[in-house]
DOGU-958576 format. One record per atom (N, C-alpha, C): residue number from 1; y negated, z negated, x. Coordinates in Angstrom, 1 decimal. Each point is the difference from the previous one (the first is absolute). Example, Ala and Ser with C-alpha at 12.3 -4.5 7.8 and 13.67 -1.06 7.14 Angstrom:
BEGIN
[atom 1; [5.7; -7.8; 13.2]]
[atom 1; [-1.2; 0.0; -0.9]]
[atom 1; [-1.2; 0.0; 0.9]]
[atom 2; [-1.1; 0.7; -0.4]]
[atom 2; [-1.1; 0.0; 0.9]]
[atom 2; [-1.1; -0.8; -0.8]]
! end
This chain:
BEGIN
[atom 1; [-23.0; 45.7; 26.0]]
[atom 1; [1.3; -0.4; -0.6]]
[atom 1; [0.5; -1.4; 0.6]]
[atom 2; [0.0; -0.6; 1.7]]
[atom 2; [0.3; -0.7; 0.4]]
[atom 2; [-1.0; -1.3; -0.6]]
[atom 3; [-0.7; 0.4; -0.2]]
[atom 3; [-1.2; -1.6; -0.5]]
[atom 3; [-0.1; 0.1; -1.0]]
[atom 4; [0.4; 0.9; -1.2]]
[atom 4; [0.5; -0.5; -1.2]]
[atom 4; [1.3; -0.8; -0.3]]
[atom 5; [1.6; 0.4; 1.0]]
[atom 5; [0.7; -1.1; 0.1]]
[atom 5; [-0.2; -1.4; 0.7]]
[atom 6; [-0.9; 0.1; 1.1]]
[atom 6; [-0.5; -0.8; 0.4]]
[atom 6; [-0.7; -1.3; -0.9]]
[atom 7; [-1.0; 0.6; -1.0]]
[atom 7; [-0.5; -0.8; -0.8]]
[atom 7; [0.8; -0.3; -1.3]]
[atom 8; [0.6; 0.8; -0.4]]
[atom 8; [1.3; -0.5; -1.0]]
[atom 8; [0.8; -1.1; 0.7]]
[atom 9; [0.7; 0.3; 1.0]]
[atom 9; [0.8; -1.1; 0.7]]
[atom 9; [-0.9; -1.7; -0.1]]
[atom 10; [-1.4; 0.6; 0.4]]
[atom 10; [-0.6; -1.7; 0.5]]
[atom 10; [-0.3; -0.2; -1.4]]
[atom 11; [-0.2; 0.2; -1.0]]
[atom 11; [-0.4; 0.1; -1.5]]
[atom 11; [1.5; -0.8; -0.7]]
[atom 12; [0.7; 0.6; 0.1]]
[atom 12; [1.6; -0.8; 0.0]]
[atom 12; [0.1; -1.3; 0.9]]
[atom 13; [-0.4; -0.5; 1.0]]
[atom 13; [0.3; -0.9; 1.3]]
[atom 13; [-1.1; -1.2; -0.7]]
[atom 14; [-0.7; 0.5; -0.5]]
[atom 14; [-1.1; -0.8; -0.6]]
[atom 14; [0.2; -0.6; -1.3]]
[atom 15; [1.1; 0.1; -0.7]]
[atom 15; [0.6; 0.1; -1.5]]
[atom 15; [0.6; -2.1; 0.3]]
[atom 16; [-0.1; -0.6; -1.0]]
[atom 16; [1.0; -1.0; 0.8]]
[atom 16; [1.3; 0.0; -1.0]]
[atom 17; [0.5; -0.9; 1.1]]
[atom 17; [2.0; 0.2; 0.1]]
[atom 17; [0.3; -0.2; -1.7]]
[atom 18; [1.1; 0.8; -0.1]]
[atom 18; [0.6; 0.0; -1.3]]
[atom 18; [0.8; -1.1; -0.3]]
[atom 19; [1.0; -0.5; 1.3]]
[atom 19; [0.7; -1.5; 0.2]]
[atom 19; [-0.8; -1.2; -0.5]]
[atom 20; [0.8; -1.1; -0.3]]
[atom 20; [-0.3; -0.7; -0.2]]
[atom 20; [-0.2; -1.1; 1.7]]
[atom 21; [-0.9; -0.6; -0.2]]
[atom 21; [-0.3; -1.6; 1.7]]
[atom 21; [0.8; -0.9; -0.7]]
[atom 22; [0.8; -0.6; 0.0]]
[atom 22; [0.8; -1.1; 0.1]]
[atom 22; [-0.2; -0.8; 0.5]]
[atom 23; [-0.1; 0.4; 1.8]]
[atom 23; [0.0; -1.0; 1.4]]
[atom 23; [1.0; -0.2; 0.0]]
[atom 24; [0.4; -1.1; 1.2]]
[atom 24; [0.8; 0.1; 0.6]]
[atom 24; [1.9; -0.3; -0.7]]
[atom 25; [-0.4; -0.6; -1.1]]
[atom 25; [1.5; 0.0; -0.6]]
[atom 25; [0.2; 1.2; -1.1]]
[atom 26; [-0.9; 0.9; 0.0]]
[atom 26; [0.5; 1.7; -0.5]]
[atom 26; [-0.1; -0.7; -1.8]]
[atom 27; [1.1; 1.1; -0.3]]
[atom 27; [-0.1; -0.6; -1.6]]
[atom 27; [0.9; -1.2; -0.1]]
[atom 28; [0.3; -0.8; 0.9]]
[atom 28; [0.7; -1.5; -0.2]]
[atom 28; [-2.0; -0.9; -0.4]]
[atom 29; [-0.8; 0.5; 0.2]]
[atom 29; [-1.2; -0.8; -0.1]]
[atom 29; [-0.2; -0.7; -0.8]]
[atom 30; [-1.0; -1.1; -0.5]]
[atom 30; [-0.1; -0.5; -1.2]]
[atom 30; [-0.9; 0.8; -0.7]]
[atom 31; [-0.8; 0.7; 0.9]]
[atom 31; [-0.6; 1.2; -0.9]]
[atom 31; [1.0; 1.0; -1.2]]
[atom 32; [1.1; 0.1; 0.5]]
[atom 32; [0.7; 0.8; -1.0]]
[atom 32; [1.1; -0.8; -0.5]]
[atom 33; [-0.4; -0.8; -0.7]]
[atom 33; [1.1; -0.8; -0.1]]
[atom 33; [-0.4; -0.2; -1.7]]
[atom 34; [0.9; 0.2; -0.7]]
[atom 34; [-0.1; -0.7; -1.6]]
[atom 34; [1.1; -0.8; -0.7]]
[atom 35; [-0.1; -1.3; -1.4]]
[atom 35; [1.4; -0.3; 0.0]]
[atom 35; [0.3; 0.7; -1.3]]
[atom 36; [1.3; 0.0; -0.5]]
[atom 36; [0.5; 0.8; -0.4]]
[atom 36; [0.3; -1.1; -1.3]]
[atom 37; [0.2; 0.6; -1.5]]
[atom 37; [0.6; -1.5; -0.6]]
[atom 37; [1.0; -0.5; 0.2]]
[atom 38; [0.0; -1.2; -0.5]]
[atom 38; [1.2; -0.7; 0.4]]
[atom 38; [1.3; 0.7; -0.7]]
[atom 39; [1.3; -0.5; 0.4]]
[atom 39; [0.7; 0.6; -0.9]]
[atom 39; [1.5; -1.3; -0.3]]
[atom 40; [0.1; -0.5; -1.5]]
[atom 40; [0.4; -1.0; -0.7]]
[atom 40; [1.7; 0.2; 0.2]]
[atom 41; [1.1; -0.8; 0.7]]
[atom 41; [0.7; 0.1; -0.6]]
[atom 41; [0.8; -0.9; -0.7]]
[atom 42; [0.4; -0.3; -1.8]]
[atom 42; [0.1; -0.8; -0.5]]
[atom 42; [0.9; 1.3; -1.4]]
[atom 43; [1.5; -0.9; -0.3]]
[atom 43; [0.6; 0.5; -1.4]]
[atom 43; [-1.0; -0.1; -0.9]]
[atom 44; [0.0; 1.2; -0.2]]
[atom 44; [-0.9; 0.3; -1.5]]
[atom 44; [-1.2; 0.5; 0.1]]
[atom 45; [-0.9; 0.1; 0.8]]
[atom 45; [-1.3; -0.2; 0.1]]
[atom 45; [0.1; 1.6; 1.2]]
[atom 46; [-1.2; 0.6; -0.4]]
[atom 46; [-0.5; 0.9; 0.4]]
[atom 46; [-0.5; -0.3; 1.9]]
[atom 47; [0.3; 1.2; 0.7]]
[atom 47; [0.4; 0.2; 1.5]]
[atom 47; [-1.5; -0.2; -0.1]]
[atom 48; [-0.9; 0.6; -0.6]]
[atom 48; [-1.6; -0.3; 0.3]]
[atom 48; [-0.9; 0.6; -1.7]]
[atom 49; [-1.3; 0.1; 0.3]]
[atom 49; [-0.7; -0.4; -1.5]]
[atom 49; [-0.4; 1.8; -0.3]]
[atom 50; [0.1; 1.1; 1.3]]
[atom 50; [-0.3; 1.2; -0.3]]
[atom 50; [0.2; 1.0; 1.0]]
[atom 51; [0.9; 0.7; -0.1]]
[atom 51; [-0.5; 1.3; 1.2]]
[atom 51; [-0.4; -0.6; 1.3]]
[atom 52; [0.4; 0.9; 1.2]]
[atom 52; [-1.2; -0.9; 0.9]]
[atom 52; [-0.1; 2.1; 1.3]]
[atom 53; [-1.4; 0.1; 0.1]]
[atom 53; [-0.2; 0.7; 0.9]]
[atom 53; [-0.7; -0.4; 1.3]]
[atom 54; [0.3; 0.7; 0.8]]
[atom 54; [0.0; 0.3; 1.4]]
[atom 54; [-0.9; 1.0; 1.0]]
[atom 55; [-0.5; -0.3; 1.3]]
[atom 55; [-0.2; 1.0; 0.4]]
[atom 55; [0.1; 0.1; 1.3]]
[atom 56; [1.0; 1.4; 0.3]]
[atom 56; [0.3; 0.5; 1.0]]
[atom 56; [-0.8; -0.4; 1.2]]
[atom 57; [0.5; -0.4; 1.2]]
[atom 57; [-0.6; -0.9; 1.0]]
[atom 57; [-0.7; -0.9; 0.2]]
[atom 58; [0.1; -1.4; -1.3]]
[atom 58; [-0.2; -1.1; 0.0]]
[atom 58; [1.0; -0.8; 0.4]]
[atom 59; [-0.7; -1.2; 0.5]]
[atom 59; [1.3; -1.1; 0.1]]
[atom 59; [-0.1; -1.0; -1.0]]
[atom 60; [0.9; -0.2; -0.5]]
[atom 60; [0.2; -0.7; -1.4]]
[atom 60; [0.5; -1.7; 1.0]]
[atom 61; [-0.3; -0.9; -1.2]]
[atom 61; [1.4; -1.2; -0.2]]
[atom 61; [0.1; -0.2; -1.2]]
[atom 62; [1.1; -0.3; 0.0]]
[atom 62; [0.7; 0.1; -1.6]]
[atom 62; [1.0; -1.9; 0.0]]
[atom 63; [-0.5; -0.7; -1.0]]
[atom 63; [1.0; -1.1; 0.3]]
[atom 63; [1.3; 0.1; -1.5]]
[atom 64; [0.8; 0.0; 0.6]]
[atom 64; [1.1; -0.5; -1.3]]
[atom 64; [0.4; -0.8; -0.1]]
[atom 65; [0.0; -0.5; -1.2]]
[atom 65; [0.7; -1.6; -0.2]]
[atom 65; [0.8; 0.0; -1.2]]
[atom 66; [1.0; -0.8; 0.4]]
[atom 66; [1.0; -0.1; -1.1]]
[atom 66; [0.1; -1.6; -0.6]]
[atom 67; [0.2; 0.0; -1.2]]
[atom 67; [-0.6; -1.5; -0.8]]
[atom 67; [1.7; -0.8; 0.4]]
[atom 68; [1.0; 0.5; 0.4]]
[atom 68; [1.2; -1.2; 0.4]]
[atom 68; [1.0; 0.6; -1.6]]
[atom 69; [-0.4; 1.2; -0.9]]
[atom 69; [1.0; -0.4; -1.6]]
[atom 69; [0.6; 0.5; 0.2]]
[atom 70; [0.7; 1.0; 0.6]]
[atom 70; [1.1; 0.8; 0.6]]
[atom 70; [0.1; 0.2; 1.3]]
[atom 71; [1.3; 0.9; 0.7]]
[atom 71; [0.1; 0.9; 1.4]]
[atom 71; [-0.9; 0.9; -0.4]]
[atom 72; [-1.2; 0.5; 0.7]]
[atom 72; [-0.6; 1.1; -0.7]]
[atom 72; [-0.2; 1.0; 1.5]]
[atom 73; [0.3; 1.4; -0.6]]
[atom 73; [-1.0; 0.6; 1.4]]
[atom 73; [-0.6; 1.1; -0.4]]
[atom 74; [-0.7; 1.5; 1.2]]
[atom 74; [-0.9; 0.7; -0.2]]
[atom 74; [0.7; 1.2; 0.5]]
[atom 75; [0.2; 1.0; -0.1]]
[atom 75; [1.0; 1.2; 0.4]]
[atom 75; [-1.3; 1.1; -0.2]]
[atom 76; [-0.6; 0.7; 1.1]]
[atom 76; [-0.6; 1.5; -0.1]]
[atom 76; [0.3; 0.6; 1.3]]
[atom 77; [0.8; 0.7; 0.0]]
[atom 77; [0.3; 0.7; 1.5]]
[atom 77; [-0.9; 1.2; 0.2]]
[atom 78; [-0.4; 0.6; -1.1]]
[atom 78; [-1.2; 0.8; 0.0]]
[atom 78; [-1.2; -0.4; 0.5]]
[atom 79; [-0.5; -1.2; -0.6]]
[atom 79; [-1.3; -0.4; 0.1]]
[atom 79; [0.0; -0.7; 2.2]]
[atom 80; [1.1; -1.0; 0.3]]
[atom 80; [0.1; -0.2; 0.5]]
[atom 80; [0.2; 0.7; 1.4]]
[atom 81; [0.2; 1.6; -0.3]]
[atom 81; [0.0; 1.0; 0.8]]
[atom 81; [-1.5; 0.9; 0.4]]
[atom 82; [-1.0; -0.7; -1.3]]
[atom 82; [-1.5; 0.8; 0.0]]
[atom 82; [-0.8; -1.2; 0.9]]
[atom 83; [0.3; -0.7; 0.4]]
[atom 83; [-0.4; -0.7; 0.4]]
[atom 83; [0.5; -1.2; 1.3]]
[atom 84; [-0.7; 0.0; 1.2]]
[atom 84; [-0.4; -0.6; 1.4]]
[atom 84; [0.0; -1.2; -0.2]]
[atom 85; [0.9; -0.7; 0.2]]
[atom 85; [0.4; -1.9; -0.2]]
[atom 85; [-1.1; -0.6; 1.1]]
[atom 86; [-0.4; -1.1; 0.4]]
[atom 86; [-0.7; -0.2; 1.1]]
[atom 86; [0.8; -1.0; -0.1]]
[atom 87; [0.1; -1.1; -0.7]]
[atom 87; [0.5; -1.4; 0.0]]
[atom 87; [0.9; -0.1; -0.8]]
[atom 88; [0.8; -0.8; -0.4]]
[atom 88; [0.6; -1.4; -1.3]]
[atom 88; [-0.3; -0.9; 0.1]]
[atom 89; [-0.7; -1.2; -1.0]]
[atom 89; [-0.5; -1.2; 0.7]]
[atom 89; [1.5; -0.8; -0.9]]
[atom 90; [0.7; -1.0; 0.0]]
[atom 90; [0.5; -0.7; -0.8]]
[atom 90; [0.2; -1.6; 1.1]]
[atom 91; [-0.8; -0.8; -1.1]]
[atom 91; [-0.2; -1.5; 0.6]]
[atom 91; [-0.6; 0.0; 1.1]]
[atom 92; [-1.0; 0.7; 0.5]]
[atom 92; [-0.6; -0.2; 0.9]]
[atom 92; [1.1; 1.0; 1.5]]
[atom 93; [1.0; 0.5; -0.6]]
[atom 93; [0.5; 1.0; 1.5]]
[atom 93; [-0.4; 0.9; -0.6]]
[atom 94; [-0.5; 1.1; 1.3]]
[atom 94; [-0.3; 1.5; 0.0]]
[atom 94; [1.5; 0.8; 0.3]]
[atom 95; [0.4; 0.5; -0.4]]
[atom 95; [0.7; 1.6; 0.3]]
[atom 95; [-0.7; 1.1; -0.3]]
[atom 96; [0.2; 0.8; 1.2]]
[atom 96; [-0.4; 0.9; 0.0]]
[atom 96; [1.4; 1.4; 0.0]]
[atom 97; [0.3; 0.1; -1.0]]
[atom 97; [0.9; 1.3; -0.2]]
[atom 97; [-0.3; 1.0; -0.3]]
[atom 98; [1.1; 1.0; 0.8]]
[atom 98; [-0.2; 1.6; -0.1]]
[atom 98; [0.0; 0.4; -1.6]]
[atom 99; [0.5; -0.5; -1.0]]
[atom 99; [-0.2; 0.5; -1.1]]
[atom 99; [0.6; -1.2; -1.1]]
[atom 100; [-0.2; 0.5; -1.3]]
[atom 100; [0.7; -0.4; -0.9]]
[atom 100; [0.5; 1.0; -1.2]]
[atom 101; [1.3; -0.9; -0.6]]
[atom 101; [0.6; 0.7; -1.3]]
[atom 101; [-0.3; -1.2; -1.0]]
[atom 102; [0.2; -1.4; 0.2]]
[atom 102; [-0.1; -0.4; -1.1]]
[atom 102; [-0.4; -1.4; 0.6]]
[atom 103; [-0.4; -1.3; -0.9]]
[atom 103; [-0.2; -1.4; -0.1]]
[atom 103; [0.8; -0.8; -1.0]]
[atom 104; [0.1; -0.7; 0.7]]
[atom 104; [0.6; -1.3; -1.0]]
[atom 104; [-0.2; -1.0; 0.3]]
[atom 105; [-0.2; -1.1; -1.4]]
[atom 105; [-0.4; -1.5; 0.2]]
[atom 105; [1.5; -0.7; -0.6]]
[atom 106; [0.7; -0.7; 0.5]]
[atom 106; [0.8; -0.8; -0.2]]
[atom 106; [-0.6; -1.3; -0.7]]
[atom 107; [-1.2; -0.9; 0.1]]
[atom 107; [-0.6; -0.7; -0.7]]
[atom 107; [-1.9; 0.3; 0.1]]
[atom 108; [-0.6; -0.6; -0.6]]
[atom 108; [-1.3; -0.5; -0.1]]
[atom 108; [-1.0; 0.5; 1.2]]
[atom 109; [-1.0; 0.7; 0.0]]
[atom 109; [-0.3; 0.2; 1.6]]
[atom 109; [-1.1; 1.2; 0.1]]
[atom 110; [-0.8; 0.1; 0.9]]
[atom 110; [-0.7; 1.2; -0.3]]
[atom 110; [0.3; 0.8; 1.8]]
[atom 111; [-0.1; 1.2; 0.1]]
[atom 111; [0.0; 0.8; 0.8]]
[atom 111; [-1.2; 0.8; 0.2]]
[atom 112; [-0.7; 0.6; 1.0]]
[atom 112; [-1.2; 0.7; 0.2]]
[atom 112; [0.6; 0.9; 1.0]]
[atom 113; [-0.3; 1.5; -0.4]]
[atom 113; [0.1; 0.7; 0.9]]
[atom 113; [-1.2; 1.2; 0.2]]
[atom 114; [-0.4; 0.2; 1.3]]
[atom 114; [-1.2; 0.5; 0.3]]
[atom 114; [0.6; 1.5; 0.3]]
[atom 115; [-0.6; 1.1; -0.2]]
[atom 115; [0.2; 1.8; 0.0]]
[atom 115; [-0.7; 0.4; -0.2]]
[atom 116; [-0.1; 1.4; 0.5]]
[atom 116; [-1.3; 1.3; 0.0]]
[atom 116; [0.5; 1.1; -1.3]]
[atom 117; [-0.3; 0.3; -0.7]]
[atom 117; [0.5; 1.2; -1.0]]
[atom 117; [-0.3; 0.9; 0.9]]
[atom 118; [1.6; 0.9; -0.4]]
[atom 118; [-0.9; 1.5; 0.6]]
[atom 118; [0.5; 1.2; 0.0]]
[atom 119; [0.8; -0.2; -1.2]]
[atom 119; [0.7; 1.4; -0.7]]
[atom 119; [-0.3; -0.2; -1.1]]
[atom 120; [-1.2; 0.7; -0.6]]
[atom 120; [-0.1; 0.3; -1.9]]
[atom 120; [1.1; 0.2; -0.5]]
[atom 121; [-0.1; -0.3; -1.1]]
[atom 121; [1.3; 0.4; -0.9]]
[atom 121; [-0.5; -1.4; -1.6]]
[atom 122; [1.1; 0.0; -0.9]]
[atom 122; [0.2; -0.9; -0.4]]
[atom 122; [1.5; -0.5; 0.2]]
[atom 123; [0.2; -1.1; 0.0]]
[atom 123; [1.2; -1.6; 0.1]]
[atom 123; [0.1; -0.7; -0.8]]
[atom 124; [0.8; -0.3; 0.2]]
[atom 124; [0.2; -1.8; -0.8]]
[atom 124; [1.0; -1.0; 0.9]]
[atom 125; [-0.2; -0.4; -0.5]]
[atom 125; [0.6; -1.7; 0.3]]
[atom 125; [1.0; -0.7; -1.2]]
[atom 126; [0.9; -0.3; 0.4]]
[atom 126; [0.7; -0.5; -1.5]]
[atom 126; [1.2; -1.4; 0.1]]
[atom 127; [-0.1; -0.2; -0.9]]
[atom 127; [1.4; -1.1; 0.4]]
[atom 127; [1.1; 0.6; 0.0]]
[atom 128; [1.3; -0.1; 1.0]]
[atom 128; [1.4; 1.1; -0.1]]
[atom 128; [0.1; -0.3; -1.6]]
[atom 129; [0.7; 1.2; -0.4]]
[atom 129; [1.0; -0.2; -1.0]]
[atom 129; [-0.6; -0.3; -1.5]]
[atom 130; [-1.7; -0.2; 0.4]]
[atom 130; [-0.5; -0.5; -1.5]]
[atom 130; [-0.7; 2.1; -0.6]]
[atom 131; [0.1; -0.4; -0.8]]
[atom 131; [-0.4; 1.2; -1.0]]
[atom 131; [-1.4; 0.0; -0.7]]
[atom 132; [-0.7; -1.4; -0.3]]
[atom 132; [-1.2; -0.3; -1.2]]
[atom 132; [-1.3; 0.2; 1.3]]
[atom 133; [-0.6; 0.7; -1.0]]
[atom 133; [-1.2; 0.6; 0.8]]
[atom 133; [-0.6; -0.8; 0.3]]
[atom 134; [-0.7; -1.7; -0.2]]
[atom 134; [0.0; -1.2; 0.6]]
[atom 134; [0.4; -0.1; 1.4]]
[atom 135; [1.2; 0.4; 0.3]]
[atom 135; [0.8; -0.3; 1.3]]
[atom 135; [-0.3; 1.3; 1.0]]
[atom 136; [-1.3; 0.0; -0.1]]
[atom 136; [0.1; 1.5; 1.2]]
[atom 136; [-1.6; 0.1; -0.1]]
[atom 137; [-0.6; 0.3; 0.7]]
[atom 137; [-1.2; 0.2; 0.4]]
[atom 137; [-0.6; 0.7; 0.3]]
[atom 138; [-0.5; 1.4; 0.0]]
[atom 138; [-0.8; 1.6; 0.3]]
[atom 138; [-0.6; -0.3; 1.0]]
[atom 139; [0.2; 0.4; 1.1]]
[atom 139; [-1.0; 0.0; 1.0]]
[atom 139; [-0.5; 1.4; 0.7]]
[atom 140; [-1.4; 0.4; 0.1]]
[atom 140; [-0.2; 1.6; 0.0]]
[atom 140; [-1.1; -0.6; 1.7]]
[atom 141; [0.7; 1.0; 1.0]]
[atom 141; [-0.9; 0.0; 0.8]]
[atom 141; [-1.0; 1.6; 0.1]]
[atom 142; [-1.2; -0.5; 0.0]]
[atom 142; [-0.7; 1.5; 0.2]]
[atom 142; [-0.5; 0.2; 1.2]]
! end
């Protein structure tokens, strides 16, 4: 009985890891790293061209840019909550914040912000206050 657990044990020990190797910067790596589409902000014109999915413990970058035709911004406190900020890049400064509720561009300008998904669900992203399906974005992490 003892060298049947015995050999099940080393039979198991022998299996390789179910984890993922990274090295040394874990899932910050470039190995897990994908970008995400971009996302447009401009009166009139659609937040992006389709749906966008995700997957649970990737690190994304996502850049947003706003074309300068309005105040425009980005409001998902849901989405924003499934998801591990690493960075903000804007003009070349990093912040690094504990979280977000929302973005805004006062003029013209792009922003990049680097995150791990890691609560499935679906989200969106939307402009405050706008209503037309254009102005909001589906984002589904799996």
């Amino acid at each position: 009985m003892k060298s049947a657990l015995l050999a099940a044990a080393l039979a198991l020990a022998a299996l390789p890891a179910a984890a993922h190797d990274f090295g040394f910067a874990g899932v910050l790596s470039n190995s897990n790293k994908e970008d995400m589409p971009e996302i447009t902000l401009s009166v009139g014109k659609p937040l992006a061209d389709a749906p966008i999915t995700l997957k649970s413990g990737t690190l994304y970058e996502v850049e947003i840019t706003a074309d300068g035709s309005g105040e425009l911004g980005l409001e998902g406190s849901g989405f924003f909550r499934a998801i591990w900020i690493n960075e903000v890049v804007i003009n070349g400064l990093e912040i690094r914040p504990f979280g977000l509720e929302s973005v805004e561009f006062d003029e013209a300008g792009t922003m990049e912000i680097e995150f791990l998904a890691i609560k499935p669900g679906r989200y969106e992203l939307k402009i405050p206050g706008s209503t037309g399906e254009s102005q909001r974005v589906e984002i589904t992490i799996q």
